[in-house]
DRENKOLSE-989456 format. One record per residue (C-alpha): residue in three letters; x, z, y. Coordinates in nm, 2 decimals. Layout:
BEGIN
ALA,X,Z,Y
...
! end
This chain:
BEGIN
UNK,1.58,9.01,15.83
UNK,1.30,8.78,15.88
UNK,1.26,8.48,16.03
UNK,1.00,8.41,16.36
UNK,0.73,8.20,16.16
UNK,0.35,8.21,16.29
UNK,0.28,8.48,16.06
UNK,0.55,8.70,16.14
UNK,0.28,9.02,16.23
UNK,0.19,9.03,15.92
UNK,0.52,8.91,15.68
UNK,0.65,9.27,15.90
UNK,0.35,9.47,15.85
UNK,0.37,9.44,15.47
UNK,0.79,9.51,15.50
UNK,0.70,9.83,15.66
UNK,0.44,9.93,15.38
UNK,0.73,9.85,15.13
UNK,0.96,10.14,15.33
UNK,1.17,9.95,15.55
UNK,1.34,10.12,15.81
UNK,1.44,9.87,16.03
UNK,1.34,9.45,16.06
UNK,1.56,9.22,16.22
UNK,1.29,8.95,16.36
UNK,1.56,8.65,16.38
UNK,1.40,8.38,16.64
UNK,1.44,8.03,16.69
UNK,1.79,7.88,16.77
UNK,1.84,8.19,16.60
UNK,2.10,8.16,16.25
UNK,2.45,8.09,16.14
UNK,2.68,7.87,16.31
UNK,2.60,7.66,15.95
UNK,2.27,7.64,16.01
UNK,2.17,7.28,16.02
UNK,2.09,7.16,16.37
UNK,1.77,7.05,16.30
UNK,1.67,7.37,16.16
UNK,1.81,7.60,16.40
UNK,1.64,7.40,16.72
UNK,1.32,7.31,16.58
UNK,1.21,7.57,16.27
UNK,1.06,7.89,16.37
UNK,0.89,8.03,16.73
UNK,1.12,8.15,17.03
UNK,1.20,8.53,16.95
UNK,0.99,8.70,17.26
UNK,0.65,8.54,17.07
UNK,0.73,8.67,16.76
UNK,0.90,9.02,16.88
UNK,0.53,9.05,17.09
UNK,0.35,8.97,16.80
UNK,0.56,9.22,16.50
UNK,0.56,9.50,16.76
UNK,0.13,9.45,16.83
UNK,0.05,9.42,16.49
UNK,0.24,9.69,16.38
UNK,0.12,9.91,16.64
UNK,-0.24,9.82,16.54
UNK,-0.22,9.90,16.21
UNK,-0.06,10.23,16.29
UNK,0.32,10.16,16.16
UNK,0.51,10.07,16.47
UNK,0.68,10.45,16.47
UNK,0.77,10.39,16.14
UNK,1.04,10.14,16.18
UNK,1.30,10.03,16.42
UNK,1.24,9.66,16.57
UNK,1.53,9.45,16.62
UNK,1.55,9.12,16.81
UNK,1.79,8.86,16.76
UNK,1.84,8.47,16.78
UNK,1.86,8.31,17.15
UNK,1.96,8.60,17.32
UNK,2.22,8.48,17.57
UNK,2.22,8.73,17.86
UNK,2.13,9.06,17.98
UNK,1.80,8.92,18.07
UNK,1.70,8.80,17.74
UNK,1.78,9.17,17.59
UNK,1.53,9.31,17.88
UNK,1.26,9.05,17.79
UNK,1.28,9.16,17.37
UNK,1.27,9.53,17.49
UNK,0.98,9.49,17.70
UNK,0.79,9.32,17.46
UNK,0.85,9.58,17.16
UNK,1.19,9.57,17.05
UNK,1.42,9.86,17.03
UNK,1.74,9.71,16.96
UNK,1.87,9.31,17.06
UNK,2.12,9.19,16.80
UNK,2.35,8.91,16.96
UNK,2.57,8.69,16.76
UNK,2.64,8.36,16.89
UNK,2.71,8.51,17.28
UNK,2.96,8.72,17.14
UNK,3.12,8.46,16.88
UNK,3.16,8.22,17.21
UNK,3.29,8.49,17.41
UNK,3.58,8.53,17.14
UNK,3.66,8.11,17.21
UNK,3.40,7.93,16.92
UNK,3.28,7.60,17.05
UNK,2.96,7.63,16.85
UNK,3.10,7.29,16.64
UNK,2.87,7.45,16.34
UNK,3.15,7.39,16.04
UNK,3.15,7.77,15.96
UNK,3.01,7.70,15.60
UNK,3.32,7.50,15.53
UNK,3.58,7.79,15.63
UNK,3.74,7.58,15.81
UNK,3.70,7.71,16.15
UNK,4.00,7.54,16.33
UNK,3.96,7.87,16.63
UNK,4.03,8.11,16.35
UNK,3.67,8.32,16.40
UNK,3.48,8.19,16.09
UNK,3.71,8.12,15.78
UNK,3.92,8.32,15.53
UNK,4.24,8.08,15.56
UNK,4.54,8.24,15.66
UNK,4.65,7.95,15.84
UNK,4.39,7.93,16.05
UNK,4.35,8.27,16.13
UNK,4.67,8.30,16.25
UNK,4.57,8.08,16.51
UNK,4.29,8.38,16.69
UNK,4.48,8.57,16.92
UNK,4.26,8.89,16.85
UNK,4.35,9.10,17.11
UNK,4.24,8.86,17.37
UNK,3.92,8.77,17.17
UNK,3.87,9.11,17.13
UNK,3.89,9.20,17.52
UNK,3.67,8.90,17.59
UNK,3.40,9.05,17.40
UNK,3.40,9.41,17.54
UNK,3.45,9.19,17.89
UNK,3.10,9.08,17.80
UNK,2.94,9.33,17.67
UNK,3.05,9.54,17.96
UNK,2.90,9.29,18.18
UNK,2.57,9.32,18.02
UNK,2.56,9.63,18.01
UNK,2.62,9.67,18.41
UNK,2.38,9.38,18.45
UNK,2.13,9.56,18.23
UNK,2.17,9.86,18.45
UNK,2.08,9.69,18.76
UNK,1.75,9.56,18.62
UNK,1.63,9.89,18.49
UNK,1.71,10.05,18.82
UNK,1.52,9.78,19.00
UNK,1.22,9.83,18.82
UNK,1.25,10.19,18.81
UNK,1.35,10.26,18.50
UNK,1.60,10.50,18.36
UNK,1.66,10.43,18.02
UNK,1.64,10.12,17.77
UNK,1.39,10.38,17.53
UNK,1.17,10.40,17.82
UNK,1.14,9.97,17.84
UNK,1.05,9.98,17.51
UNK,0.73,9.76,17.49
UNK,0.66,9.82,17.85
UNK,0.52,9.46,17.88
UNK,0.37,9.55,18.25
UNK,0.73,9.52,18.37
UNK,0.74,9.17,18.32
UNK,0.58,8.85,18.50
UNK,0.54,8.50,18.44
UNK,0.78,8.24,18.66
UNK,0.65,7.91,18.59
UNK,0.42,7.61,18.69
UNK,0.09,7.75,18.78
! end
């Protein structure tokens, strides 16, 4: 795991010469729940820059079919996965989405284990308090939900499967001011 700096191309490049076979490219607002705030908003590049740039250097250099690419940090909907695809990624990790879906409030205590929802601690007290069969519904809820929303957007742009998105960058456009 590696986090999006502005040399990320390269810091990859040299973890595929070493024999990796899969990076996890963590992007900013990326990182544990203990992560300080000012870290995790303001340390680091947003993780389609650096996913763009890991998957063009390595395919310069001749190592992208070497490894598997995964995305993660800021991925908050189907739409974000589709976006780290296109630009290279083969698998989206997501962390926080799925942590929220099972009822944390993101109050970024996990470090003291003393996660008063019961998610991020060892305390038996406390643990006692996550009603895990709900939590655990909530999450395939959401995942399901992706996945059906995921579905829609490869269908609209005439695609049928995730492998063949894979680093398709033509698929996407620019929204913005002009």
């Amino acid at each position: 795991k590696i986090a999006a700096v502005h040399n990320v191309g390269a810091i990859a490049s040299g973890i595929v010469r070493a024999g990796a076979d899969f990076i996890t490219v963590d992007g900013l607002r990326g990182g544990t729940g203990s992560a300080p705030r000012v870290i995790r908003d303001h340390a680091g590049m947003p993780i389609e820059i650096a996913i763009s740039a890991v998957d063009q250097r390595l395919q310069e250099e001749g190592l992208r079919d070497k490894v598997t690419l995964c995305a993660s940090g800021s991925i908050r909907s189907a739409a974000d996965m589709i976006k780290c695809i296109a630009l290279g990624a083969d698998v989206v990790g997501v962390c926080t989405a799925a942590m929220i879906a099972m009822g944390c409030t993101v109050c970024q205590q996990c470090h003291r284990g003393m996660c008063t929802w019961g998610i991020a601690t060892q305390r038996q007290d406390l643990v006692d308090r996550l009603q895990t069969p709900v939590a655990a519904q909530r999450v395939v809820n959401l995942f399901r939900a992706w996945n059906e929303e995921l579905k829609e957007m490869l269908g609209a742009m005439g695609i049928d499967s995730v492998e063949s998105l894979v680093g398709n960058r033509d698929r996407l456009r620019y929204i913005g001011p002009n």
